[in-house]
C-alpha positions in Angstrom: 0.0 0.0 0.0 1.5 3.2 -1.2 0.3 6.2 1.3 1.0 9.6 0.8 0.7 12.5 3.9 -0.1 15.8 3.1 1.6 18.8 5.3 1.4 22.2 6.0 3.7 24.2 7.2 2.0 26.6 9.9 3.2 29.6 12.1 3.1 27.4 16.0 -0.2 28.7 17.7 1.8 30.7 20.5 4.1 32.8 17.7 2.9 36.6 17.6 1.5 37.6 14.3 2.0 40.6 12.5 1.2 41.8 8.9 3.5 44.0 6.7 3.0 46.2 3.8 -0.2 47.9 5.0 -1.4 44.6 6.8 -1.9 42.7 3.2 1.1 40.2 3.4 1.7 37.9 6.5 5.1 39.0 8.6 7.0 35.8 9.0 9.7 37.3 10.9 10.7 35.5 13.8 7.6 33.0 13.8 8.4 29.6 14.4 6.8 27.2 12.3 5.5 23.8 12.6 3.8 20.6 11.0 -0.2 22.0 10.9 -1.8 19.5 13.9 -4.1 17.7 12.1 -1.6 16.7 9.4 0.6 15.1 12.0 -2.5 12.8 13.5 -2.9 11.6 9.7 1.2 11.3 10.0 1.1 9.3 12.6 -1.8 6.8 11.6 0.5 6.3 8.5 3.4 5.4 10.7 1.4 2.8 11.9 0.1 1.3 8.5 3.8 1.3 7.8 5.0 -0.6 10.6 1.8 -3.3 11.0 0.5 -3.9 7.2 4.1 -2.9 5.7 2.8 0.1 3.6 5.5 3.1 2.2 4.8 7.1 3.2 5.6 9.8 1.3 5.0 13.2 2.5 4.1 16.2 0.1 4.2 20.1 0.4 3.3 23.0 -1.4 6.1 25.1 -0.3 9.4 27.1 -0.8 12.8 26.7 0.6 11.6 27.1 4.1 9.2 24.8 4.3 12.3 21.4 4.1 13.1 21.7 7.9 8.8 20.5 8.5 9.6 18.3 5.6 12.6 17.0 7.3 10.9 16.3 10.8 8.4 13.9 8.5 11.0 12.4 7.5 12.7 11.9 10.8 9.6 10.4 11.9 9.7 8.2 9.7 8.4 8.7 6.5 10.4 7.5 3.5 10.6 10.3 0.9 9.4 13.6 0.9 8.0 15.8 -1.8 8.0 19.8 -1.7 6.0 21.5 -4.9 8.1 24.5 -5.5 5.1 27.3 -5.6 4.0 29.2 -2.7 0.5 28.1 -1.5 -1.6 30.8 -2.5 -5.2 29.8 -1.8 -6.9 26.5 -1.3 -8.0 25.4 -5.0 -4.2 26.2 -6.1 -2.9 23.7 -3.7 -5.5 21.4 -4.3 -4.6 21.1 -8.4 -0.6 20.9 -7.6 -1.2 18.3 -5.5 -3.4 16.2 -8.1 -1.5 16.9 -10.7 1.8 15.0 -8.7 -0.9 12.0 -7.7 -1.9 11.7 -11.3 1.6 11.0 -12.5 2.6 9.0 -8.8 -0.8 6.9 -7.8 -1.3 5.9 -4.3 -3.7 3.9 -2.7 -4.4 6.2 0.5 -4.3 10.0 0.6 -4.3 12.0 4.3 -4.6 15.3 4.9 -5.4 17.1 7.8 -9.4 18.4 7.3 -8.2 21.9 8.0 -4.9 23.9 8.6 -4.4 26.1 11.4 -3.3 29.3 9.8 -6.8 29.6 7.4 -8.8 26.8 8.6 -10.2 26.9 5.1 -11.0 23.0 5.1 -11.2 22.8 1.4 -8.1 21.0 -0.2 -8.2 17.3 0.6 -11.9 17.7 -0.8 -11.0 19.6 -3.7 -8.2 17.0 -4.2 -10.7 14.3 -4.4 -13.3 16.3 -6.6 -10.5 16.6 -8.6 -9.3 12.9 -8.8 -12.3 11.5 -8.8 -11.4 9.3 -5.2 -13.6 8.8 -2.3 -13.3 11.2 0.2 -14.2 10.9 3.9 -13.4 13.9 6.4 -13.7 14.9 9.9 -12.2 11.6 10.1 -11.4 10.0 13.2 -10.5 6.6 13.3 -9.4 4.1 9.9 -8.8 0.4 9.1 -7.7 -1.0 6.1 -8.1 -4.3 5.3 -7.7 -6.1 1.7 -8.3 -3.0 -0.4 -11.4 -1.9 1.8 -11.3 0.7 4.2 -13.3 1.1 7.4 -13.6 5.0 8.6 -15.3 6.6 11.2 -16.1 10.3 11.1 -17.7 13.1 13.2 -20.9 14.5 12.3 -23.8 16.8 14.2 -24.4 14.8 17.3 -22.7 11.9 16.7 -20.2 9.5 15.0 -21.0 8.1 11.2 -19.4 4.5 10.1 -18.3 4.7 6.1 -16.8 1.8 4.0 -15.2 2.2 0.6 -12.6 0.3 -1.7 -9.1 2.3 -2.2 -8.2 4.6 -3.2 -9.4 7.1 -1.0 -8.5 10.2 0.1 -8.9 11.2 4.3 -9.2 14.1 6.1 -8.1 13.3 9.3 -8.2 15.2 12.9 -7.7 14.8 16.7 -8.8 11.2 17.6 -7.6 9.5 14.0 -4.7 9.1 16.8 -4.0 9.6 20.2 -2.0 12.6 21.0 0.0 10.5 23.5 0.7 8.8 20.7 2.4 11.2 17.9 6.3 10.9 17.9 9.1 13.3 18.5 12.3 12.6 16.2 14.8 11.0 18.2 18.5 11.5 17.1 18.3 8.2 15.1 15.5 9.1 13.2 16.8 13.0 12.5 20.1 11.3 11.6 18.5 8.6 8.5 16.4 11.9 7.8 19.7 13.3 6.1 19.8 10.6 3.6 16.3 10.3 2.6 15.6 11.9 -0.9 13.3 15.0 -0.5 12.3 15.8 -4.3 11.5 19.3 -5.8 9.0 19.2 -8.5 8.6 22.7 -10.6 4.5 23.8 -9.8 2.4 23.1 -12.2 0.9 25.6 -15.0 -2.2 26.8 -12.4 -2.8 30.5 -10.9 -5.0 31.4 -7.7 -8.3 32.5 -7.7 -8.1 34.5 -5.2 -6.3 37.1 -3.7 -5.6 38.6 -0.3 -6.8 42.2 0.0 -6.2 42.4 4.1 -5.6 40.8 7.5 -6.8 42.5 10.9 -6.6 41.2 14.4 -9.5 40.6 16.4 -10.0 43.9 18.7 -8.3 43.4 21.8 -10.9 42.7 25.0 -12.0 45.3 26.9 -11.0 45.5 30.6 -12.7 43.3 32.8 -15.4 44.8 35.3 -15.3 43.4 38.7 -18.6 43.9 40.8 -19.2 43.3 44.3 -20.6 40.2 44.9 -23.0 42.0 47.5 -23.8 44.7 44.8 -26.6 42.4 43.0 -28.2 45.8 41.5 -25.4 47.3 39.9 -24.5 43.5 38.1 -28.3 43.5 36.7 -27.2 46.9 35.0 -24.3 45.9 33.5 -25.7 42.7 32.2 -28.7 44.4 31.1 -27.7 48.0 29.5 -23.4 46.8 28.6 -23.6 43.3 28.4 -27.2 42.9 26.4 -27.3 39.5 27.7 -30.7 40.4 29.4 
């Protein structure tokens, strides 16, 4: 079984962000950058088909230069090759076709992606990848089996949890739960050191442009200072709820 792991490469949640050339372009100056979450779940579960039902990973990106060190922690997790796209990932739909367009000329049975990144949470490309493929498509996924060519997925949905089966190939879009985060691995020196002598590919981007374009980014205004009220003051709470709050 030949996997391949989608990753994106994603300012760390606790970086401060800032926006340059009157706030239309992101400021990546001094933000650290990591593998997005949800990609590393689906990492992980691939680990695991490649160490109990003897399956090959391959990790992809739609990237520049910078992106190789995430590309290289894959790969010091274990993965076996990596693959970087060299365009920058402009919108959703853009990464979407590079990425088909590498699958089309390199099939694989099983495709993972993480159902959203972290930086635009847009949620569109492993859908879009599929639409585009023609492959079955499960996401908000949260637990998969594969057994014989048939795989077994389980999947969030309003109020519940929905059972799908489907012959491969399919593409996933995984989340928290498709592993346990107890269970996602930190290169250790062995792995980082084989990391150095598996091939990471550039392939030129494919003949595609964006459909869309960033006009501007704002931060969410900061919070107002919080009010503290005595807890003997009942009247003066009922106000504030009523007349600054309009919860009431």
């Amino acid at each position: 079984m030949k996997i391949l792991v989608c990753i994106s490469h994603v300012p760390d949640t606790t970086s401060k962000i800032n926006f340059t050339e009157n706030d239309s372009k992101f400021d990546q100056q001094g933000v650290q950058f990591v593998i997005n979450p949800n990609d590393e779940f689906g990492l992980t579960r691939a680990m695991w088909f490649k160490e109990k039902q003897g399956a090959s990973v391959d990790v992809i990106n739609v990237g520049l230069t910078q992106t190789e060190s995430t590309l290289r922690k894959c790969l010091a997790i274990g993965a076996d090759s990596a693959i970087r796209i060299d365009a920058e990932p402009l919108d959703g739909i853009f990464v979407a076709k590079q990425i088909a367009a590498y699958v089309q000329e390199n099939s694989y049975d099983l495709i993972i992606a993480g159902r959203e990144s972290i930086d635009y949470n847009g949620g569109m490309v492993p859908g879009m990848i599929a639409g585009i493929l023609g492959m079955n498509f499960v996401t908000n996924c949260t637990q998969l089996t594969i057994e014989n060519n048939k795989a077994i997925a389980e999947r969030e949905i309003d109020g519940g949890i929905e059972t799908l089966s489907c012959s491969l190939p399919l593409i996933v879009g995984g989340q928290k739960g498709l592993v346990e985060e107890s269970d996602l691995r930190i290169p250790n020196m062995r792995g980082i050191m084989q990391a150095r002598q598996k091939p990471l590919t550039v392939v030129p981007s494919s003949e595609e442009k964006a459909n869309t374009k960033i006009n501007t980014f704002y931060k969410p205004p900061s919070k107002e200072a919080v009010k503290l009220v005595d807890a003997n003051n009942i009247d003066e709470l009922i106000d504030l709820l009523h007349n600054e709050a309009n919860v009431l």
